[in-house]
N, C-alpha and C positions, 0 to 999 in steps of 0.2 A: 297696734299689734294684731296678728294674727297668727295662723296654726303656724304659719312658714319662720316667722319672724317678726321686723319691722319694717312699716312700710311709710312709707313720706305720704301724707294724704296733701298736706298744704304747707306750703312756707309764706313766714311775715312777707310780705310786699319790704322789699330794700333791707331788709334781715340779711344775718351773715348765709347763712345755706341759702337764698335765692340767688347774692351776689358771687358766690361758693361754684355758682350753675346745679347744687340740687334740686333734682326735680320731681316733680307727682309721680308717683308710682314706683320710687328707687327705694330699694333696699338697704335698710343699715345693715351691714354685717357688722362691722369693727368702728371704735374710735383709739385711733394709733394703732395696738396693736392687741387691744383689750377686746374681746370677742363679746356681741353685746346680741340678747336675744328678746329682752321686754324693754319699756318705756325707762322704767326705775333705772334698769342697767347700764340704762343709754346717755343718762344726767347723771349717774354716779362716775363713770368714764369723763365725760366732757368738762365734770367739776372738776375732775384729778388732774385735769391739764394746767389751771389755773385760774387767776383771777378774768375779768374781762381784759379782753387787748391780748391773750394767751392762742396761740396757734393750734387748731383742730385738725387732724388728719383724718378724715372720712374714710373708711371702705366700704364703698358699694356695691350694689349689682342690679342693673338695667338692663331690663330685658333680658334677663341671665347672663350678660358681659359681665365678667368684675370690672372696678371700673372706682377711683379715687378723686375725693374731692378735700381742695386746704383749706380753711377759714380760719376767720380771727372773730375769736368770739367776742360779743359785746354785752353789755345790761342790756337786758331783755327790755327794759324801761325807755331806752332811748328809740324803739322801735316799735312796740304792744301799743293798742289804745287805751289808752287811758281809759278809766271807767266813769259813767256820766255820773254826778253824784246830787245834780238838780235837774 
């Protein structure tokens, strides 16, 4: 987050938004058609879509183009690292 919005700092490696083509630096504006301005609002939007395997419609803005991106969300777990626990 910042003063403007949200901004894409990083995507999982092989995650739905890298595979999606979100990239560093892109702006969330919207998920579908729910206008999203902090982090909280941005997971409250993408859970209302559904379970994993549920379709994401993105609205961006790069480099000030609007500009839309679709995913299919998945567990976060089949893609996160695992945490070292030895």
């Amino acid at each position: 987050e910042d003063d403007a919005g949200l901004v894409v700092s990083s995507t999982a490696r092989s995650g739905p938004a890298m595979k999606a083509g979100v990239q560093e630096g892109d702006r969330v504006v919207a998920v579908g058609e729910t206008l999203v301005s902090d982090l909280g609002g941005l997971w409250r939007a993408v859970w209302a879509t559904g379970s994993a395997g549920s379709k994401v419609r993105l609205q961006l803005s790069r480099d000030g183009v609007p500009s839309e991106a679709q995913l299919t969300s998945d567990d976060c777990g089949s893609f996160l690292k695992a945490p070292r626990l030895h």
